[in-house]
C-alpha angles and dihedrals in degrees: 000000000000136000129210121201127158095338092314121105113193122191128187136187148175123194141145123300097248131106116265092028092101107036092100082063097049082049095049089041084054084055100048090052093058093047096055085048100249116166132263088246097049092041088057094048090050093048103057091037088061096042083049084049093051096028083063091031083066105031094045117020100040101015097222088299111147098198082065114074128218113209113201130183145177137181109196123188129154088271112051139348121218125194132196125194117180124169130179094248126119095268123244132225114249096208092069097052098114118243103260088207102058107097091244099063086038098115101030114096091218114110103018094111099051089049095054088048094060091046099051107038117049085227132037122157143154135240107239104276090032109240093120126059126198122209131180135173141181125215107268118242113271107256118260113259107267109240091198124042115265115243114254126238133186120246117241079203134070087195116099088177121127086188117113131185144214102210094078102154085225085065089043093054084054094052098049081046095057096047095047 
């Protein structure tokens, strides 16, 4: 549940390390975002860089093992939203994630995440050993009013939803995968 105090609503949660277990708090989180009057555009960046955080929270750290929690928050206001993933894993060390861009790493799936989270928050880090990740983001300018129509373009996709999940049945294989 949320609590509101002074224009900041803050939102924890602890829950197995298996996918499907957080998606009430991205949902909430969804909820919290409209309600402090963030943007389309920012709610959709926040969203996918807190489904990447527990996504990896889960694969990696506690590789889909429910007896391992993960522990998630947020504080929203207007100004700013941080977010906090922990799991019960061994930690990792960020600087050795490969660079998903370099040709090499091109066609491997590793990296990706971590990639997505610093473009689309203005701070990520990690605690020492790398089990907890930090995020934070500031609303984006308001674009600038367009003196000419955009062209139009027709949508490939009949979802206007900016929600994500962590419960995709790909994850899920790797998961099975990983604890066979």
């Amino acid at each position: 549940m949320s609590e509101i105090t002074t224009k900041t609503l803050t939102n924890s949660t602890v829950f197995p390390g298996v996918f499907g277990e957080g998606e009430s708090f991205v949902e909430q989180m969804l909820k919290d975002l409209e309600k402090m009057g963030w943007s389309d555009r920012d709610t959709f960046a926040i969203n996918l860089a807190l489904v990447e955080g527990l996504t990896n929270a889960i694969r990696h750290g506690s590789k889909c093992d429910p007896s391992k929690m993960v522990h998630a928050t947020y504080t929203v206001s207007p100004e700013q939203i941080t977010m906090s993933v922990r799991d019960e894993g061994p930690g990792f060390n960020v600087a050795e994630v490969a660079d998903p861009t370099d040709e090499a790493n091109l066609n491997t799936a590793s990296g990706r995440g971590c990639l997505l989270m610093r473009s689309f928050m203005n701070e990520v880090r990690y605690n020492d050993i790398g089990n907890e990740l930090f995020m934070r983001k500031y609303p984006s300018p308001d674009p600038l009013p367009e003196e000419e129509e955009e062209p139009s373009y027709e949508e490939e996709s009949d979802s206007d939803s900016v929600s994500g999940s962590v419960s995709d049945s790909s994850m899920g294989d790797s998961c099975l995968a990983a604890n066979s």
